[in-house]
Short mmCIF file of the C-alpha atoms (twelve columns), coordinates in Angstrom:
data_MODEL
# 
_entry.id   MODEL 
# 
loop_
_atom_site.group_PDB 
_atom_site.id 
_atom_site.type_symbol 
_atom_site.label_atom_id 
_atom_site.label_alt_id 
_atom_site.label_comp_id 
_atom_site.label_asym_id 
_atom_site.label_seq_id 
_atom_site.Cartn_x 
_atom_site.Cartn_y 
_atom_site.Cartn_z 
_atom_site.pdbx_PDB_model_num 
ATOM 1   C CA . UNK A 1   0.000   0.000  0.000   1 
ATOM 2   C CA . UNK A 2   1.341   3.421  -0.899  1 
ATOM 3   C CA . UNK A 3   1.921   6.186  1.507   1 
ATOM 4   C CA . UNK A 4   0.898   9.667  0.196   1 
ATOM 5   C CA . UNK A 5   2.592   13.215 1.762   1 
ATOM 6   C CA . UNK A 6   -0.181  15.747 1.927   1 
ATOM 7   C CA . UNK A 7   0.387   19.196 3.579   1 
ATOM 8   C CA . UNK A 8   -2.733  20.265 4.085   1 
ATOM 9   C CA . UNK A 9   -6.793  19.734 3.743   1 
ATOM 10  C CA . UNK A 10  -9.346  22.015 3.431   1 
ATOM 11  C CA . UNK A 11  -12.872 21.281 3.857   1 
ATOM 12  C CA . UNK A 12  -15.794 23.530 2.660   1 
ATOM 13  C CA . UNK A 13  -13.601 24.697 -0.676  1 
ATOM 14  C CA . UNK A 14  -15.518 27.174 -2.650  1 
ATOM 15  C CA . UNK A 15  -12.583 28.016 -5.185  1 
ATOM 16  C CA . UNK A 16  -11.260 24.862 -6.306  1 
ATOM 17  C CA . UNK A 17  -13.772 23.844 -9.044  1 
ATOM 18  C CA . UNK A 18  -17.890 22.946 -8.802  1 
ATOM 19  C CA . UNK A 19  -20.042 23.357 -5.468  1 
ATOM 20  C CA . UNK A 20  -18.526 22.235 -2.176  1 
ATOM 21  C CA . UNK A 21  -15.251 20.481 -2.015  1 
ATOM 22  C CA . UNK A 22  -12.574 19.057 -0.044  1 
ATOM 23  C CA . UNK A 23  -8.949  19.853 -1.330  1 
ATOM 24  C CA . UNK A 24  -6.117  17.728 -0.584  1 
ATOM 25  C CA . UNK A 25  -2.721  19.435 -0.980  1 
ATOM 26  C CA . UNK A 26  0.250   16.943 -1.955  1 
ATOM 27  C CA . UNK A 27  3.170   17.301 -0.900  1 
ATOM 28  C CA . UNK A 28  6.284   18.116 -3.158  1 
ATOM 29  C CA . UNK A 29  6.740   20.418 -6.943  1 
ATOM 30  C CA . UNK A 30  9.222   20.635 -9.670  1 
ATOM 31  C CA . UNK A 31  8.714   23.775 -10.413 1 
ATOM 32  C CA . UNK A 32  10.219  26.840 -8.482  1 
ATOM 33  C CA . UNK A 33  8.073   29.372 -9.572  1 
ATOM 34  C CA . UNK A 34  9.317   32.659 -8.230  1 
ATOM 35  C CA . UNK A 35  5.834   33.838 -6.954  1 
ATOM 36  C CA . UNK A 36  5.206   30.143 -5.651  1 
ATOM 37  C CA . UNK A 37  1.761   30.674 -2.764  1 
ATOM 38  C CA . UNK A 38  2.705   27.558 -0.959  1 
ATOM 39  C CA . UNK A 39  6.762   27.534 -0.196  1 
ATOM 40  C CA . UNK A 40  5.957   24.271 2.196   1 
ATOM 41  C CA . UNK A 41  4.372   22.586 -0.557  1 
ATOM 42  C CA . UNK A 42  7.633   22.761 -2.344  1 
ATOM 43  C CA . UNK A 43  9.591   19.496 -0.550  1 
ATOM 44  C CA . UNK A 44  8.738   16.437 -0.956  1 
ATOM 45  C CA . UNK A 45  9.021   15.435 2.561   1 
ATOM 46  C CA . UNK A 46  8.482   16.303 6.110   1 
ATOM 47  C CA . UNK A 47  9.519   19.088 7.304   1 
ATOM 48  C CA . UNK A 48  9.213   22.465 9.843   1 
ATOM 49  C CA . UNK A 49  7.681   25.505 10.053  1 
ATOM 50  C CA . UNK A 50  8.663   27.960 12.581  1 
ATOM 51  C CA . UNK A 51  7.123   31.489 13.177  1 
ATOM 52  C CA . UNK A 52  9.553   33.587 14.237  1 
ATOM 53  C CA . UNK A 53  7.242   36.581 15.306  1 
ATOM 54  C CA . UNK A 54  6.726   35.998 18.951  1 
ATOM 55  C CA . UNK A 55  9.619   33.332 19.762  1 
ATOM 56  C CA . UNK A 56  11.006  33.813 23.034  1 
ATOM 57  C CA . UNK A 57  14.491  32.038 22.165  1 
ATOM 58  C CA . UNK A 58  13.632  29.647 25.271  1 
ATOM 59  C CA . UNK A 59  15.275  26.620 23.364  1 
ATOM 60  C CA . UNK A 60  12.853  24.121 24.489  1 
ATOM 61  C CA . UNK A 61  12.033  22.770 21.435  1 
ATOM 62  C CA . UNK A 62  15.609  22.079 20.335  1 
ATOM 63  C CA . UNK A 63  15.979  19.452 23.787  1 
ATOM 64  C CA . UNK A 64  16.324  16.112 22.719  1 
ATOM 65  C CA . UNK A 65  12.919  14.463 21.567  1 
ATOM 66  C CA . UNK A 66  11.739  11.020 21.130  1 
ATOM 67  C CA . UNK A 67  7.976   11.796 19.759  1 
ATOM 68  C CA . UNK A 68  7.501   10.077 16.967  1 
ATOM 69  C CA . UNK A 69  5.834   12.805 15.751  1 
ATOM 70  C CA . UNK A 70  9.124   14.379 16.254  1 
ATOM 71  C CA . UNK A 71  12.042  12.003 14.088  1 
ATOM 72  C CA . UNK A 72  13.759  13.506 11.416  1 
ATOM 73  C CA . UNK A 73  12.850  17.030 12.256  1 
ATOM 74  C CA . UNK A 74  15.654  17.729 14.787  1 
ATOM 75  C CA . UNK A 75  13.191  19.247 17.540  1 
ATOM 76  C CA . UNK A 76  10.106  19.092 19.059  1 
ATOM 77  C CA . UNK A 77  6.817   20.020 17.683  1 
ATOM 78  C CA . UNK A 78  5.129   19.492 20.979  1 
ATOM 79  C CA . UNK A 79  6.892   21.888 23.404  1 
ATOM 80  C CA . UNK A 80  6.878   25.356 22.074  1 
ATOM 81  C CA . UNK A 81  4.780   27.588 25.164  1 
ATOM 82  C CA . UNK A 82  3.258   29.331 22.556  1 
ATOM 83  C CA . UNK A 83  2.927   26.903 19.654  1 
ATOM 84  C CA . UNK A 84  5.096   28.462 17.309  1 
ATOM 85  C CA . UNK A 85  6.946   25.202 16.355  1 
ATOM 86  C CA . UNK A 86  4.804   22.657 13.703  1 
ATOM 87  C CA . UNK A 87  5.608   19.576 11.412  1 
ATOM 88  C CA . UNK A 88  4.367   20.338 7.603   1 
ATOM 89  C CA . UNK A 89  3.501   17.166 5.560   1 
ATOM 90  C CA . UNK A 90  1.617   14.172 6.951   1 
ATOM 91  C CA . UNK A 91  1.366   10.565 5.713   1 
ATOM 92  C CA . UNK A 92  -1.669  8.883  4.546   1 
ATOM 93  C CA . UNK A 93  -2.426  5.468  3.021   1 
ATOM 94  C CA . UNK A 94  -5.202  5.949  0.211   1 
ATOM 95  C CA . UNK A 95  -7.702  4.009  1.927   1 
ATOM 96  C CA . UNK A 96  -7.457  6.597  5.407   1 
ATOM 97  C CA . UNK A 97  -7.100  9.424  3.335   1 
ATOM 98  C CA . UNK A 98  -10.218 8.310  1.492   1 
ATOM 99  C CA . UNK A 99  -12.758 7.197  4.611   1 
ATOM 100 C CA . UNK A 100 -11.725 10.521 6.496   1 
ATOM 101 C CA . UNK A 101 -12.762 12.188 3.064   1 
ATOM 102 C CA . UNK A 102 -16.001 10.443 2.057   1 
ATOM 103 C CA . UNK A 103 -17.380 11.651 5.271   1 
ATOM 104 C CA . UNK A 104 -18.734 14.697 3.160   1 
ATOM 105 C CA . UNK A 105 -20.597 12.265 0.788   1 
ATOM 106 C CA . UNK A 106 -23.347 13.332 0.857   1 
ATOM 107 C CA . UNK A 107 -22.307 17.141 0.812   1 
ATOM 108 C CA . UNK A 108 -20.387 16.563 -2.433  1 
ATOM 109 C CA . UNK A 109 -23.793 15.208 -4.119  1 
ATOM 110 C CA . UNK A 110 -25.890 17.676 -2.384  1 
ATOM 111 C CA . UNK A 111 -24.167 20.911 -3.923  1 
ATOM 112 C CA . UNK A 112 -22.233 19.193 -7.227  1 
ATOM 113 C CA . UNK A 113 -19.060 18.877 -5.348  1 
ATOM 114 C CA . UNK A 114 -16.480 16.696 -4.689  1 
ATOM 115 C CA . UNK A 115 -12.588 16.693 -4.243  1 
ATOM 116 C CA . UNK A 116 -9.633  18.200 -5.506  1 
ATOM 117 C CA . UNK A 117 -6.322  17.816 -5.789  1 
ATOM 118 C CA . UNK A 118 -3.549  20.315 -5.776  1 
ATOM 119 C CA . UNK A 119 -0.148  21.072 -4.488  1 
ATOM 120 C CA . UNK A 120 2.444   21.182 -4.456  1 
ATOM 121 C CA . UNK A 121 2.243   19.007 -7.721  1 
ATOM 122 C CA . UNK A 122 -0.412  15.865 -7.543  1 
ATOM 123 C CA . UNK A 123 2.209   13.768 -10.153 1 
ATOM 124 C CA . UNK A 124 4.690   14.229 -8.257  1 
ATOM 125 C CA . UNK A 125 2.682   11.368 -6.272  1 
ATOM 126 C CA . UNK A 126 1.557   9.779  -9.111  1 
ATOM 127 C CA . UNK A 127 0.882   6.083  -7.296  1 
ATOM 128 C CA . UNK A 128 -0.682  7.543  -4.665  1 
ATOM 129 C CA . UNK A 129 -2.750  9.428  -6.236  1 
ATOM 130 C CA . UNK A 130 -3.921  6.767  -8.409  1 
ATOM 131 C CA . UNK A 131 -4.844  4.473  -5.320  1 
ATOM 132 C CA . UNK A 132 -6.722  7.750  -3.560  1 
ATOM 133 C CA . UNK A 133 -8.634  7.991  -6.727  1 
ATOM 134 C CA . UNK A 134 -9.578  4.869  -7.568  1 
ATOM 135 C CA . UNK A 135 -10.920 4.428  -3.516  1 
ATOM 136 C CA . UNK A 136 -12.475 8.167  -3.650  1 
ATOM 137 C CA . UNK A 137 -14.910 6.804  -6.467  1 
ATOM 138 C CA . UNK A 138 -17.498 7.326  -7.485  1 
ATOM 139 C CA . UNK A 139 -16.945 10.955 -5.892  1 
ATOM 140 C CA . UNK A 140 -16.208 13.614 -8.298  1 
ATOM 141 C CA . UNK A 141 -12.422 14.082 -8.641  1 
ATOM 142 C CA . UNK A 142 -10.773 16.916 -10.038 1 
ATOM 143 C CA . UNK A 143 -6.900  17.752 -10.130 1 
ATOM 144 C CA . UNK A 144 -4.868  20.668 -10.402 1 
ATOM 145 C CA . UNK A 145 -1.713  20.462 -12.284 1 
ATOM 146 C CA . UNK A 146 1.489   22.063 -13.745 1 
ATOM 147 C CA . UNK A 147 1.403   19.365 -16.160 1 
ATOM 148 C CA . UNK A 148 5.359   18.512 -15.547 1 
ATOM 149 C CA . UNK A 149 5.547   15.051 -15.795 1 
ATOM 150 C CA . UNK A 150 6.552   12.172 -17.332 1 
ATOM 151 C CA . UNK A 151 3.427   11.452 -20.036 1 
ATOM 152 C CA . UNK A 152 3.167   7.732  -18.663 1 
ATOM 153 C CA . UNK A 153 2.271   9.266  -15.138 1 
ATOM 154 C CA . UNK A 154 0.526   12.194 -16.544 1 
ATOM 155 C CA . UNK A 155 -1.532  10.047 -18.409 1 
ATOM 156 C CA . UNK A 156 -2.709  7.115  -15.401 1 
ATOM 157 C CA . UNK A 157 -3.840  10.084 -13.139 1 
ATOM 158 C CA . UNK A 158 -5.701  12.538 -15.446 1 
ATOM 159 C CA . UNK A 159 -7.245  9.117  -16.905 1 
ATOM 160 C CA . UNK A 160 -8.969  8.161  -13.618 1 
ATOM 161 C CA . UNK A 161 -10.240 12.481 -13.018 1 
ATOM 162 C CA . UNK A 162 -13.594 13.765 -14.158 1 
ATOM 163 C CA . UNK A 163 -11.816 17.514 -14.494 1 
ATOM 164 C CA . UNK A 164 -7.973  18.591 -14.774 1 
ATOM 165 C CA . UNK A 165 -7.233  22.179 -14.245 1 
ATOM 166 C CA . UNK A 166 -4.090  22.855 -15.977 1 
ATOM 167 C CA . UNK A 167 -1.517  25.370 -15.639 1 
ATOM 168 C CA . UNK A 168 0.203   27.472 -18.604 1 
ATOM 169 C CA . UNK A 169 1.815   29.855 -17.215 1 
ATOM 170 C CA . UNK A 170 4.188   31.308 -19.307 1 
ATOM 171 C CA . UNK A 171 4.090   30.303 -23.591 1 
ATOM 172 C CA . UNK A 172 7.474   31.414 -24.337 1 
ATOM 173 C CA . UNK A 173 10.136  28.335 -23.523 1 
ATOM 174 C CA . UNK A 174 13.075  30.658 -22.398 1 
ATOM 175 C CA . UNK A 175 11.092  32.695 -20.559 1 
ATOM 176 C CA . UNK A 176 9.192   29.517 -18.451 1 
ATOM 177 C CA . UNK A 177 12.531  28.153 -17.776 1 
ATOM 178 C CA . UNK A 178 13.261  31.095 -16.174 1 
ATOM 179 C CA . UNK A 179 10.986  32.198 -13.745 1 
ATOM 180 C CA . UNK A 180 9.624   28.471 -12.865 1 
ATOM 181 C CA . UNK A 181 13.468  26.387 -13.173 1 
ATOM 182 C CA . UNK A 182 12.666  24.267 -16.010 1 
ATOM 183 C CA . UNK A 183 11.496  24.581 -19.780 1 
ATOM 184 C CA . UNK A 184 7.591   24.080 -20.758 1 
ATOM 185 C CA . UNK A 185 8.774   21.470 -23.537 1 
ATOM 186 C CA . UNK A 186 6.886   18.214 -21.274 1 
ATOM 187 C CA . UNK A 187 3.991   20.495 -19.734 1 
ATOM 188 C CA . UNK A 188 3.009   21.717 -23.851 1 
ATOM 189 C CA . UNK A 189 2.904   17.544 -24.458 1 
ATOM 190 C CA . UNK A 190 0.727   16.983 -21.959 1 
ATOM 191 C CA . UNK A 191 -1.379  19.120 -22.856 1 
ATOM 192 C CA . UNK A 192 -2.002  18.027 -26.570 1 
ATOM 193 C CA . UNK A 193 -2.714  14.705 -24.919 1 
ATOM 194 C CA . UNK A 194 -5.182  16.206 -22.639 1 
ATOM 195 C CA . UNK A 195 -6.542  18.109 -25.636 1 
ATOM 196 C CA . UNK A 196 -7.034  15.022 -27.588 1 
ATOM 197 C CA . UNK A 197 -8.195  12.785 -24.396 1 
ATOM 198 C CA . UNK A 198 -11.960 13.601 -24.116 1 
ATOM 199 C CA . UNK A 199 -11.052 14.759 -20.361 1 
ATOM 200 C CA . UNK A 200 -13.006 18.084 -18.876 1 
ATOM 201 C CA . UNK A 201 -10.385 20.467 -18.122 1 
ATOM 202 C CA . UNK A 202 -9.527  24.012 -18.449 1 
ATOM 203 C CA . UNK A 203 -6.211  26.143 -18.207 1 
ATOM 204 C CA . UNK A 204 -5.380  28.041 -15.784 1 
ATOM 205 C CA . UNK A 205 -3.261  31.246 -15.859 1 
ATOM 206 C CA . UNK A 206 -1.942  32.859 -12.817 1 
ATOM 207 C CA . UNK A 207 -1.827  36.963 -13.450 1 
ATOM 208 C CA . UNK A 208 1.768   37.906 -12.717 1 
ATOM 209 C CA . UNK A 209 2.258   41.482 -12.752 1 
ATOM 210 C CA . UNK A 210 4.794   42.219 -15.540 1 
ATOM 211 C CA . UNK A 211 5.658   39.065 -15.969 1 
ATOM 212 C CA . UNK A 212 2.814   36.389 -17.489 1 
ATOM 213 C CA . UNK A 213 0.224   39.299 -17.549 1 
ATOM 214 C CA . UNK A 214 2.016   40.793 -20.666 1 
ATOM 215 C CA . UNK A 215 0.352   41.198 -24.051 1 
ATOM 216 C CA . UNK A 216 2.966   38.429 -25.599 1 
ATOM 217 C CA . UNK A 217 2.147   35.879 -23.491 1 
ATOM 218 C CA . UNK A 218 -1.119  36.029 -23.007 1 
ATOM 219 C CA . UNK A 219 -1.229  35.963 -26.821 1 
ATOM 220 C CA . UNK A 220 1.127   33.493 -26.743 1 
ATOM 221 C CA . UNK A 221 -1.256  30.948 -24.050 1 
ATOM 222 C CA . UNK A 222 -4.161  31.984 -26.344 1 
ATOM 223 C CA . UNK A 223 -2.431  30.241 -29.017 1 
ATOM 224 C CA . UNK A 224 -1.444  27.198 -26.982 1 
ATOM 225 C CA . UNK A 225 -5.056  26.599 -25.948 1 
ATOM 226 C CA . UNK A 226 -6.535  26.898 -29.342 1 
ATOM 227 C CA . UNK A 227 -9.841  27.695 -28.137 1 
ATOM 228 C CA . UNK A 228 -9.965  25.580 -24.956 1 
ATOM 229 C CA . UNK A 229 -11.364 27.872 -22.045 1 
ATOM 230 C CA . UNK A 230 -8.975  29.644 -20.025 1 
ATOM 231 C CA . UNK A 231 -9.078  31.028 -16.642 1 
ATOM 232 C CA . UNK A 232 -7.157  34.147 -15.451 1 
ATOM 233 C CA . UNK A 233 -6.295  34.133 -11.817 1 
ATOM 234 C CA . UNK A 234 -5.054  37.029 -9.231  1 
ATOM 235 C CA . UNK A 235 -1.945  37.199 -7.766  1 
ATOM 236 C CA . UNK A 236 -1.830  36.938 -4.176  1 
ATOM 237 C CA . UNK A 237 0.931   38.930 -2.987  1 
ATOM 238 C CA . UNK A 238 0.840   37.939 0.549   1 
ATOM 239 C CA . UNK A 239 2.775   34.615 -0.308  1 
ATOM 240 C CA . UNK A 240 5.963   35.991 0.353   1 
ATOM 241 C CA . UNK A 241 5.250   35.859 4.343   1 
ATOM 242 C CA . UNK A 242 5.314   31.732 4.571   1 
ATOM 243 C CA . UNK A 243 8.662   31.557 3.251   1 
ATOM 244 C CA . UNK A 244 10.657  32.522 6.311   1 
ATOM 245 C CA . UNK A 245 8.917   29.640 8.384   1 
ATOM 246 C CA . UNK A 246 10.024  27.036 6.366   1 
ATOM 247 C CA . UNK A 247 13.445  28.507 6.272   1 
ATOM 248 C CA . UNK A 248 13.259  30.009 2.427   1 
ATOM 249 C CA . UNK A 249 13.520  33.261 1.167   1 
ATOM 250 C CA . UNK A 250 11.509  34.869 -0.898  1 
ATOM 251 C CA . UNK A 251 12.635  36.567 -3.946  1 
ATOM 252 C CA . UNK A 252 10.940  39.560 -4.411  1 
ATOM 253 C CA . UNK A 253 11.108  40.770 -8.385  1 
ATOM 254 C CA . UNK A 254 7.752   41.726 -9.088  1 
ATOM 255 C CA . UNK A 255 7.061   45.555 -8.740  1 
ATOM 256 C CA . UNK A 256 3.441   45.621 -8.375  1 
ATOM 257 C CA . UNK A 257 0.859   44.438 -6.459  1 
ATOM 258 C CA . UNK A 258 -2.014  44.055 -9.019  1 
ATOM 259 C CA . UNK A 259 -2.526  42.752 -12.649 1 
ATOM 260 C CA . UNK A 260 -2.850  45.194 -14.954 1 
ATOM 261 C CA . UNK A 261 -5.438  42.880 -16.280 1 
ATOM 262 C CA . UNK A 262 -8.789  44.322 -15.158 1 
ATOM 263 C CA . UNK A 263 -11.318 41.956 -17.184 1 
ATOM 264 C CA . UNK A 264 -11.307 40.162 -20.138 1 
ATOM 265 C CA . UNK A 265 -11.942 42.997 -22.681 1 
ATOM 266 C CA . UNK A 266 -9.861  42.673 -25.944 1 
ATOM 267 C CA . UNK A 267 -8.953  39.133 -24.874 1 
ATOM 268 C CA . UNK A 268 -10.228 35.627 -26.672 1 
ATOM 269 C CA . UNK A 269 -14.061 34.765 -25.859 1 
ATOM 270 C CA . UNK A 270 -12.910 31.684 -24.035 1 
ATOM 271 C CA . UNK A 271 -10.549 33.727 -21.689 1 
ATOM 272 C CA . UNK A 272 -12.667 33.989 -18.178 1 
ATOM 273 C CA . UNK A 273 -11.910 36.449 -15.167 1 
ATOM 274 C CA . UNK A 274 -11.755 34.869 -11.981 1 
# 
């Protein structure tokens, strides 16, 4: 049985696709996107998170610990007076993950809901998330993806999803591999397939200010979806103030705080404003 890393779970989702869902955030990306909203979503394992505001440098939590909560993180997660100390990333088998999840059942039916995947990067997990799948069923199932993977994994986990929401974030290749660490070249073939497959999905575009908010690329992703609907979606600047507690720094290179992209006037009819 395969152990999945998930980070975090919301319940009572109203952003992350149709009616009411539960999203399960994996653990672990390729990418290194420089305006990244989850920096602990980035490792694939275990690991800390510290706030700093309010530490009172007692050094409790570095004592020796023998938790088990506790292994492999170098302190303890338990001691901190004021709570400041936490582990990020916990394991699941499918079939837990799954009974704690179908819970909502009924919910899920009720509104058109169901559960959704995200990250982190779901194929980075791709056996997991093909056993939490297959034992969420018949619940709807929809992903969220930067489409980097290799097309055999790519192609077992969108297979088993009623919807993918896929990310294009930037058309140009030079200009992907630098702001997210690696070229678009496997991400553009996964999406043909998923063009071709028959699967409900839709791309999704993150509004970078001055970077994938530009005229070029946005012509550019209009190109690459060839009529398939895209979504725009805001940047949330406040990301930059997780980074510290998982001992990352955030690099700061965008110089505004809003899209210049207002609504979709002058772009494609299948271009929607979230």
């Amino acid at each position: 049985m395969t152990k999945g890393v998930i980070f975090d779970i919301k319940e009572f989702s109203l952003n992350d696709g149709p009616g009411i869902r539960t999203t399960v955030f994996f653990k672990g990306c390729p990418l290194r996107c420089i305006w990244c909203h989850n920096p602990e979503g980035l490792s694939p394992k275990r690991e800390l998170f510290i706030t700093h505001n309010g530490c009172t440098h007692c050094g409790l939590c570095k004592q020796p610990c023998d938790h088990e909560d506790c292994r492999g993180l170098g302190r303890c997660i338990h001691i901190c007076p004021k709570g400041l100390v936490k582990a990020v990333g916990k394991l699941y088998s499918a079939e837990e993950l799954a009974a704690d999840i179908k819970r909502e059942e009924d919910l899920f039916r009720s509104t058109g809901g169901g559960v959704t995947l995200s990250g982190g990067e779901v194929m980075m997990q791709p056996d997991f998330a093909v056993e939490l799948i297959t034992a969420l069923k018949p619940i709807h199932v929809l992903i969220e993806t930067c489409g980097y993977a290799k097309q055999e994994d790519f192609i077992r986990v969108a297979s088993l999803c009623d919807t993918v929401y896929f990310d294009v974030k930037l058309a140009d290749r030079e200009e992907h591999k630098k702001y997210t660490g690696v070229y678009n070249d496997l991400i553009l073939e996964n999406l043909e397939w998923l063009k071709k497959s028959g699967i409900n999905f839709k791309i999704r575009t993150p509004l970078i200010p001055g970077i994938t908010d530009t005229d070029e690329n946005l012509a550019g992703i209009a190109r690459i979806a060839d009529g398939a609907p895209v979504e725009l979606l805001p940047y949330n600047r406040m990301a930059g103030a997780k980074y510290s507690g998982v001992g990352k720094k955030f690099t700061d290179i965008i110089k505004s705080d809003v899209s210049r992209i207002k609504s979709t006037e002058g772009l494609p009819e299948n271009f929607t404003l979230r």
